[in-house]
C-alpha positions in Angstrom: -17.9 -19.9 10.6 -19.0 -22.1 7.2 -16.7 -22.9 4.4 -18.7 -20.4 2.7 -17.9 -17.2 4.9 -14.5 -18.1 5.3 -14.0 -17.8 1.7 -15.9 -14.9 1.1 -13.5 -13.3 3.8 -10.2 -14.3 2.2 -11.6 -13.0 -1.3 -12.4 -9.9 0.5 -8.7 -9.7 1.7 -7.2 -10.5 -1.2 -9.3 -7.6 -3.1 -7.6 -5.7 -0.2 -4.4 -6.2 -1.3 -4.7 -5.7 -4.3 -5.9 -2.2 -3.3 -3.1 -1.3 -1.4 -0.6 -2.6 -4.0 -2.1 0.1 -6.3 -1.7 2.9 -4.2 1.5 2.0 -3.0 2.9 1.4 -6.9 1.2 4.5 -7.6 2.7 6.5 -4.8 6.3 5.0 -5.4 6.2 5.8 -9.0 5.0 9.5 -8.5 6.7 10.9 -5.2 9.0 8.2 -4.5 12.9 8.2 -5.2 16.0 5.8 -4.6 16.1 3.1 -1.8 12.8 3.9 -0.5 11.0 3.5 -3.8 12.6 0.2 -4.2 11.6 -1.0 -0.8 7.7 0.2 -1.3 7.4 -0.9 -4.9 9.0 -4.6 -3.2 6.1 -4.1 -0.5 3.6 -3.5 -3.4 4.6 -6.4 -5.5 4.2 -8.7 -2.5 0.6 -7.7 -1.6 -0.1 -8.5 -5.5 1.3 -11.8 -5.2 -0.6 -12.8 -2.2 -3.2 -11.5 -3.5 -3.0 -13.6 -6.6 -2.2 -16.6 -4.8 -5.1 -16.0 -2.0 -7.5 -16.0 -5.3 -6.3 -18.7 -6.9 -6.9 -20.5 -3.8 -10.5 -19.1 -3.6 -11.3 -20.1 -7.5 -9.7 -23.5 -7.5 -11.4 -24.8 -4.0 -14.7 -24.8 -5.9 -18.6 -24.2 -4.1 -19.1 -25.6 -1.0 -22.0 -27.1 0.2 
């Protein structure tokens, strides 16, 4: 695969993550209670920071060729 596709494929990841860290906030915050809302809210938070990191890495590689 090019530079090009691979990059396109870990932006389209990280936009993955950051979909599934929505729902899952979302869901913790409206059904959730206790221990198991801490734990899926931890999950959530996760997905968001490697989702943020995954796009910073995207943004700051630059074009390829």
């Amino acid at each position: 695969m090019s530079p090009g596709l691979i990059k396109m494929w870990v932006a389209l990841s990280s936009m993955g993550l950051m979909f599934i860290a929505v729902l899952a906030i979302m869901f913790s915050r409206a059904k959730l209670k206790g221990v198991i809302k801490v734990v899926v809210s931890t999950f959530a938070y996760l997905c968001m920071f490697t989702s943020g990191v995954l796009m910073l890495l995207v943004v700051f590689t630059g074009p390829t060729d």
